[in-house]
MIVEX-192085 format. One record per residue (C-alpha): residue number from 1; residue in three letters; x negated, y negated, z. Coordinates in nm, 4 decimals. Layout:
{seq->NUM&type->ALA&east->X&north->Y&up->Z}
...
END
This chain:
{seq->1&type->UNK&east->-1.0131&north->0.0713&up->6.4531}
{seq->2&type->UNK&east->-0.8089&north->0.3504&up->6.3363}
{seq->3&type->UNK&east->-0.5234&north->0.1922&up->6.2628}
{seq->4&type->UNK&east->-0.7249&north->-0.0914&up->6.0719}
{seq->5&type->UNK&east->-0.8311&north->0.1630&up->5.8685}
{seq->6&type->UNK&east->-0.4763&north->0.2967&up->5.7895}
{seq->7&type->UNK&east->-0.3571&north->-0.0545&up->5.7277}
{seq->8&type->UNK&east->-0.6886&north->-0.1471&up->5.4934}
{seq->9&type->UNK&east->-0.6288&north->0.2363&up->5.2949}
{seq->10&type->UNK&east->-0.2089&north->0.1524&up->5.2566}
{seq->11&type->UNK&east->-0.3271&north->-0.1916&up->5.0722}
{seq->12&type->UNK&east->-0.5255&north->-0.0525&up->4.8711}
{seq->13&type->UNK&east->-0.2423&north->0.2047&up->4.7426}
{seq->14&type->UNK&east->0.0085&north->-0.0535&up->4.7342}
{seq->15&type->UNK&east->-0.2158&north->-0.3355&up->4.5349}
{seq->16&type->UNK&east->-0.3349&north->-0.0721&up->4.2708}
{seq->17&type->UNK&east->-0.0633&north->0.0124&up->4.0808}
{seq->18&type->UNK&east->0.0430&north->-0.3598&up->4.1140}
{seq->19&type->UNK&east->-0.2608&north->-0.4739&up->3.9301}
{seq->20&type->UNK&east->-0.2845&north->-0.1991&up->3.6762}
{seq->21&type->UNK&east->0.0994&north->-0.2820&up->3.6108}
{seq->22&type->UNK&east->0.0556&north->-0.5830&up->3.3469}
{seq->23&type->UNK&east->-0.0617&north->-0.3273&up->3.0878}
{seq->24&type->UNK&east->0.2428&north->-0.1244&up->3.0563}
{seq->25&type->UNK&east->0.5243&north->-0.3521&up->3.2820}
{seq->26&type->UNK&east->0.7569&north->-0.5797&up->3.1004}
{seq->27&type->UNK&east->1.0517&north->-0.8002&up->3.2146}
{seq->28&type->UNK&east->1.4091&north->-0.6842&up->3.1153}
{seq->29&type->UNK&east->1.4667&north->-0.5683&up->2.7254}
{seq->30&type->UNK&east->1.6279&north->-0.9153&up->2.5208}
{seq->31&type->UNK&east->1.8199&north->-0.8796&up->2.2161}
{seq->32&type->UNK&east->1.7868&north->-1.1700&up->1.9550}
{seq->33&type->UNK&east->2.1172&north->-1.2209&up->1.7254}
{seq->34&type->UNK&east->2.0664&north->-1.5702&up->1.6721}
{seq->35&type->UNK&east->2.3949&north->-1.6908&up->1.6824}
{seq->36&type->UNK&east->2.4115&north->-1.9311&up->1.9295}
{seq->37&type->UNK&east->2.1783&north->-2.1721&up->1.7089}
{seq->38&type->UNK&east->2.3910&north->-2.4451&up->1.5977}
{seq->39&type->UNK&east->2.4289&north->-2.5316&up->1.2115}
{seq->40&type->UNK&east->2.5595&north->-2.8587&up->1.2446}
{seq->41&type->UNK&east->2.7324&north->-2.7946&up->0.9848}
{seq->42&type->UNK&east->2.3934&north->-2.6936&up->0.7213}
{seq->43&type->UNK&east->2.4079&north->-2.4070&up->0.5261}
{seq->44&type->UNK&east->2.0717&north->-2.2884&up->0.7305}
{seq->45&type->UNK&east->1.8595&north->-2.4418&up->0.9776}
{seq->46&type->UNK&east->1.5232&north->-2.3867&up->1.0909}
{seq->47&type->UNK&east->1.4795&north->-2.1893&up->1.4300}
{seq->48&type->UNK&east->1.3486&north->-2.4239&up->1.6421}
{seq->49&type->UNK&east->1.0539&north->-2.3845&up->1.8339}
{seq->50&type->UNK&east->1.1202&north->-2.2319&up->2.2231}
{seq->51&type->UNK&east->1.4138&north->-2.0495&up->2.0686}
{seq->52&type->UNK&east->1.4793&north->-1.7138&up->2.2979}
{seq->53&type->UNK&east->1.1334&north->-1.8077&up->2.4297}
{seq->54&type->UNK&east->0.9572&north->-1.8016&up->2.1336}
{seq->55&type->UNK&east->0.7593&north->-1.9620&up->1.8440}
{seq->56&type->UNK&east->0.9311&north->-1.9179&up->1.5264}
{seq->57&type->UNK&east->0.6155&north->-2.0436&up->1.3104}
{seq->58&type->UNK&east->0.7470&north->-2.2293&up->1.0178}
{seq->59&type->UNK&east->0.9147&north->-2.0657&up->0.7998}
{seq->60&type->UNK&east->1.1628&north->-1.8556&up->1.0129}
{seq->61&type->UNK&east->1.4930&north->-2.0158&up->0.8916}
{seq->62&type->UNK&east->1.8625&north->-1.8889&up->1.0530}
{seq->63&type->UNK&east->2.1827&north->-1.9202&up->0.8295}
{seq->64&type->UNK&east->2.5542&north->-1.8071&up->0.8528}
{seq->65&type->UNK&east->2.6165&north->-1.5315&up->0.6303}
{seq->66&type->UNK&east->2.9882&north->-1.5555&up->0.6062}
{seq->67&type->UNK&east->2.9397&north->-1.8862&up->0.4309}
{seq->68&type->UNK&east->2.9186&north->-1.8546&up->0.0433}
{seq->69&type->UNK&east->2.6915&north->-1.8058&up->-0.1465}
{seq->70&type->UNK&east->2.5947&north->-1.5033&up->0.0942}
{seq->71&type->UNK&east->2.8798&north->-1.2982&up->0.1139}
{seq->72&type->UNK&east->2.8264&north->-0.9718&up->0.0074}
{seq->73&type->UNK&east->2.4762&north->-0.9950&up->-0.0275}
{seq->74&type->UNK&east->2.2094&north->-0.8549&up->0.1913}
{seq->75&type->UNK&east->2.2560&north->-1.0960&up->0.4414}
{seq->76&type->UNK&east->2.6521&north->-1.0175&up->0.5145}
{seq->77&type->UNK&east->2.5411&north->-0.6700&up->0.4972}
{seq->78&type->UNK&east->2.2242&north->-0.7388&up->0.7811}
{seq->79&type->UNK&east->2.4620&north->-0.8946&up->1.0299}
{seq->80&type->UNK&east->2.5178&north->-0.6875&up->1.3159}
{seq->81&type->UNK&east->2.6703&north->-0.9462&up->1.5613}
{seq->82&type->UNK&east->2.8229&north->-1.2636&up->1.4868}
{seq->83&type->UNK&east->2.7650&north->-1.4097&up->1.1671}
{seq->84&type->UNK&east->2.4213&north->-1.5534&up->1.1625}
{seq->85&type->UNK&east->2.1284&north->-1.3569&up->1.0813}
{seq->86&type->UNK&east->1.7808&north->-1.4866&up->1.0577}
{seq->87&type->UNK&east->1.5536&north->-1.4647&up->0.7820}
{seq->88&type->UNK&east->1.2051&north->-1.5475&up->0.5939}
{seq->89&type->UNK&east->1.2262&north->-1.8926&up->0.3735}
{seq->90&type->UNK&east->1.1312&north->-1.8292&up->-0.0206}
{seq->91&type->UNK&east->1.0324&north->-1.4971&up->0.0589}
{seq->92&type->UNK&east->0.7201&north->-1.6029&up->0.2221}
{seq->93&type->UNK&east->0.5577&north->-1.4422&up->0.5522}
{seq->94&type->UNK&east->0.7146&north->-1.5363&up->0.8508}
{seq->95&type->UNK&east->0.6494&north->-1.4368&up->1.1892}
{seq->96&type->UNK&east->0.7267&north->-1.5143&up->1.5800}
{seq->97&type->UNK&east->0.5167&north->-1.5674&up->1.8810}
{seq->98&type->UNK&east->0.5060&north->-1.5405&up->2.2687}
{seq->99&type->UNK&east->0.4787&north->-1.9170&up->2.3849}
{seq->100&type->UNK&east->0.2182&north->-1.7828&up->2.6040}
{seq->101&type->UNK&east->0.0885&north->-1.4564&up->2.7537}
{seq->102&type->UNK&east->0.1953&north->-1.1345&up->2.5133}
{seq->103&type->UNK&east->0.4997&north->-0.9705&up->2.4453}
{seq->104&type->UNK&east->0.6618&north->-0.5974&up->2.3572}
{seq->105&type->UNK&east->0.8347&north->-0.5403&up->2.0320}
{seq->106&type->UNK&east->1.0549&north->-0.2866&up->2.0094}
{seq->107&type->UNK&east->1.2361&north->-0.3112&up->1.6948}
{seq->108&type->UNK&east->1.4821&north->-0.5071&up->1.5012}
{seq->109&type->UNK&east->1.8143&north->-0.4340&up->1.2298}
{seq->110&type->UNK&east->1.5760&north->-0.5808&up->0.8519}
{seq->111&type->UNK&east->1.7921&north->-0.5620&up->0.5505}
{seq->112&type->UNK&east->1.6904&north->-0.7123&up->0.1750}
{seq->113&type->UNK&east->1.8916&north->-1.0045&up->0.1400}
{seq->114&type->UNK&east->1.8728&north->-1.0148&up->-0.2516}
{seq->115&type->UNK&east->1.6696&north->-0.7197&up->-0.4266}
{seq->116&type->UNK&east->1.7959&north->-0.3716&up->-0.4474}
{seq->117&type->UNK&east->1.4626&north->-0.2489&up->-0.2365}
{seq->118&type->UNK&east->1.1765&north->-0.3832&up->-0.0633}
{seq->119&type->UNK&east->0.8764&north->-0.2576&up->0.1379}
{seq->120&type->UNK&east->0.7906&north->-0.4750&up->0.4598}
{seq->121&type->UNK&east->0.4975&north->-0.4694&up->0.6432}
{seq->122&type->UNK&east->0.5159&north->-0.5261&up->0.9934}
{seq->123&type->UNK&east->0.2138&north->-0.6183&up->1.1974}
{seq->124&type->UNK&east->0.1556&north->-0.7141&up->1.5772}
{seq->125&type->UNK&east->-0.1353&north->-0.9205&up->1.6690}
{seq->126&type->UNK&east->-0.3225&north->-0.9586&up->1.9654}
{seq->127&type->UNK&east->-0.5679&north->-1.3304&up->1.9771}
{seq->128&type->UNK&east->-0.5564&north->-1.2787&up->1.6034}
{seq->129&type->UNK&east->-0.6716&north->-0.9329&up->1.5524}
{seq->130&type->UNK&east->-0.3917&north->-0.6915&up->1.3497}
{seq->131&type->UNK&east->-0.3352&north->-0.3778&up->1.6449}
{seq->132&type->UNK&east->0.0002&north->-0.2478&up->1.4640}
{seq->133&type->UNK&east->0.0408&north->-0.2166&up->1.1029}
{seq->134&type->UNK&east->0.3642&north->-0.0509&up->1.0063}
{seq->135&type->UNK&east->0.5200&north->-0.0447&up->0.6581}
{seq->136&type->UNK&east->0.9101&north->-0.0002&up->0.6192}
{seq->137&type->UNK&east->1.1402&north->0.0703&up->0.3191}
{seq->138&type->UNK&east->1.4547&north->-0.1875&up->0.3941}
{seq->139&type->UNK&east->1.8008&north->-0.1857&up->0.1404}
{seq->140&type->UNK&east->2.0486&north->-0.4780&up->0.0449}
{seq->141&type->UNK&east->2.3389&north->-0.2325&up->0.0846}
{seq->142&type->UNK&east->2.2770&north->-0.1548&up->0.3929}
{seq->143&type->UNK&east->2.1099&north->-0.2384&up->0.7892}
{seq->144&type->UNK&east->1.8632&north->-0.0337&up->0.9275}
{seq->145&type->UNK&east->1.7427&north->-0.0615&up->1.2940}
{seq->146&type->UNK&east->1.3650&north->0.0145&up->1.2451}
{seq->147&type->UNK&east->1.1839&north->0.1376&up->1.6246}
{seq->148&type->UNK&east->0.8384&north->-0.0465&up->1.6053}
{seq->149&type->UNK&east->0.7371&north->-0.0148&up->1.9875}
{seq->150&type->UNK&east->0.4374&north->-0.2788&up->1.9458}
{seq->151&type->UNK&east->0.2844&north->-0.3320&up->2.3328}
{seq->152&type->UNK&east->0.1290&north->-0.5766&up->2.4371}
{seq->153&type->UNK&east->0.0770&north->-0.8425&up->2.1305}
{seq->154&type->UNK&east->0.1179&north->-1.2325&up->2.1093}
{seq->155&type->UNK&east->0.2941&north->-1.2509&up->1.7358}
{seq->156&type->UNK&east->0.4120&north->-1.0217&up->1.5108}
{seq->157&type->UNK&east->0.4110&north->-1.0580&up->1.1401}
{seq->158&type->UNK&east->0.6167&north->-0.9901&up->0.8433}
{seq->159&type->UNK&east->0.5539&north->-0.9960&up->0.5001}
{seq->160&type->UNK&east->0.7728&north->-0.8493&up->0.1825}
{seq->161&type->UNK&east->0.6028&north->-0.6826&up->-0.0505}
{seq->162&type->UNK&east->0.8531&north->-0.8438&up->-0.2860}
{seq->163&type->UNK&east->0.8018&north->-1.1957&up->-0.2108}
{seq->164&type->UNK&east->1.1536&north->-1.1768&up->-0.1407}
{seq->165&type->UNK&east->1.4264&north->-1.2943&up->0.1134}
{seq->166&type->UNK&east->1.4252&north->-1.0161&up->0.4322}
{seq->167&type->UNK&east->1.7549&north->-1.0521&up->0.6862}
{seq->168&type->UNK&east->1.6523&north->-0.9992&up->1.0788}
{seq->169&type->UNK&east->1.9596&north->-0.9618&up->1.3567}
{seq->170&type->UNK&east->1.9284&north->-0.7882&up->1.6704}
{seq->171&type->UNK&east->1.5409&north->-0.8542&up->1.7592}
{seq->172&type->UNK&east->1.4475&north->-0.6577&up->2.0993}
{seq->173&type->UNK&east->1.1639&north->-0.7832&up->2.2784}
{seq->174&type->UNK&east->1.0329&north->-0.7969&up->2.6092}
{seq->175&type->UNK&east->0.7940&north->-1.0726&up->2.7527}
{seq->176&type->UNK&east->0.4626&north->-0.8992&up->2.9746}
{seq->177&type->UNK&east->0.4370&north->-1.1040&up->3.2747}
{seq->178&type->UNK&east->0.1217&north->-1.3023&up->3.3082}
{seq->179&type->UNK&east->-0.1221&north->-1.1053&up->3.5570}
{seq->180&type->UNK&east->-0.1331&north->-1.3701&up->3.7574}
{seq->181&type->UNK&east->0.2431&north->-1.2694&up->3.8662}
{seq->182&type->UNK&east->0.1397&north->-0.9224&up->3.9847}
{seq->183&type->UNK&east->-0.1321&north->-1.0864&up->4.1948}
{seq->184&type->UNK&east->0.1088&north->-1.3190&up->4.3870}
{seq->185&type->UNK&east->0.3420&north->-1.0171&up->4.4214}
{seq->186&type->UNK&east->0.0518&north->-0.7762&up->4.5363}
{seq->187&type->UNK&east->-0.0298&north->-1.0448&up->4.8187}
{seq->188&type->UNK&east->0.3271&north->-1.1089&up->4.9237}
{seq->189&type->UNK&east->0.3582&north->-0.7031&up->4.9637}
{seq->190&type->UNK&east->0.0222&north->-0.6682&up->5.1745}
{seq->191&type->UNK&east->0.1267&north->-0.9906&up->5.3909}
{seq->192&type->UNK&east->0.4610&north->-0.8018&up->5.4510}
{seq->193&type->UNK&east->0.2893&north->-0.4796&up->5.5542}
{seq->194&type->UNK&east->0.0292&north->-0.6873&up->5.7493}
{seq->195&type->UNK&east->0.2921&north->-0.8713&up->5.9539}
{seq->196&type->UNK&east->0.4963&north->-0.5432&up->6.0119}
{seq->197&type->UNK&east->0.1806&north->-0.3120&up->6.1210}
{seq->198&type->UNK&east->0.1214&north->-0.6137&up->6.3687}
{seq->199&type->UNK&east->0.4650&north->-0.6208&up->6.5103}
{seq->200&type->UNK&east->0.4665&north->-0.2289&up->6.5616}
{seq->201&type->UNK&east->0.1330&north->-0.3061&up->6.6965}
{seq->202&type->UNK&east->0.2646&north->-0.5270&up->6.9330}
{seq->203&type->UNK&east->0.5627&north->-0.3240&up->7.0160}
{seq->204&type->UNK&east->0.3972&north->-0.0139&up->7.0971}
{seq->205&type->UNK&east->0.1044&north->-0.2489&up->7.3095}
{seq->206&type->UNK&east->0.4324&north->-0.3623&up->7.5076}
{seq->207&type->UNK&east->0.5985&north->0.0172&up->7.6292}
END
């Protein structure tokens, strides 16, 4: 009886945390540069759908900003690796999603591709309610890694206050693992426990 009790009160302490985990646990930090999307030879594309595990909405568009008529501008100064650099098509909003389950956001390198200045809002959503709001001051001259640390949302949101062009490189994310995960991995753990409490069990039954 005693030791069913032990083994009953160490499941519970190792399934807790495990369960609690999806609010705060995320896989391994992914940095977005965009450059292995293939032109085919276009001057920019549209990021397809599933790209980096994502939904790019419709009006996410990725171009090479070593091509003319781009150098110098805001895009050639916004690329941080390679030479493609995403951005927001006639200025419009544009935003990206988690193809399912949520997502962390931790920041991304936003330059103004054409206009001296520009004020972006940046918003996370969570099943269409706005839980971050952040507004950020962005230059042509030059790239700024902005630190948004938005938990826990399914699409985040950008929108010039310009109506203008907005260069993204470098996008961190993280996906959130579907609770579902941390259940299988909570029951794998207690079956392991379970099996070796019954072999010590057995052992010490046997001396």
């Amino acid at each position: 009886m005693i030791l069913k009790l032990k083994t009953l009160g160490a499941m519970v302490a190792l399934i807790t945390p495990l369960l609690a985990a999806p609010a705060m646990a995320a896989t391994h930090l992914q940095t977005i540069n965009f450059d292995d999307i293939n032109l085919g030879g276009q001057p920019y594309e549209l990021i397809p759908s599933g790209y980096a595990g994502l939904n790019w909405g419709s009006n996410f568009y990725v171009l090479d900003s070593q091509q003319s008529p781009y150098v110098g501008t805001g895009y050639d100064n916004g690329t941080m690796s390679g030479s493609q650099v995403a951005f927001n098509g006639s200025g419009l909003p544009a935003s990206f999603s988690a193809l399912s389950g949520t997502l962390n956001f931790f920041g991304a390198y936003l330059t103004s591709a054409w206009l001296a200045t520009d004020t972006v809002e940046v918003m996370g959503l969570r099943a269409g309610a706005t839980v971050f709001d952040q507004t950020v001051t962005i230059t042509k001259d030059t790239a700024k890694l902005f630190q948004f640390n938005f938990s826990n949302v399914d699409t985040v949101k950008f929108v010039s206050q310009g109506n203008s062009q907005i260069a993204f490189d470098n996008v961190q994310i993280s996906a959130v693992p579907e609770p579902e995960t941390f259940a299988l991995l909570g029951l794998g753990a207690v079956g392991l426990l379970l099996r070796r409490r019954s072999r010590t069990f057995s052992l010490a039954r046997s001396v």
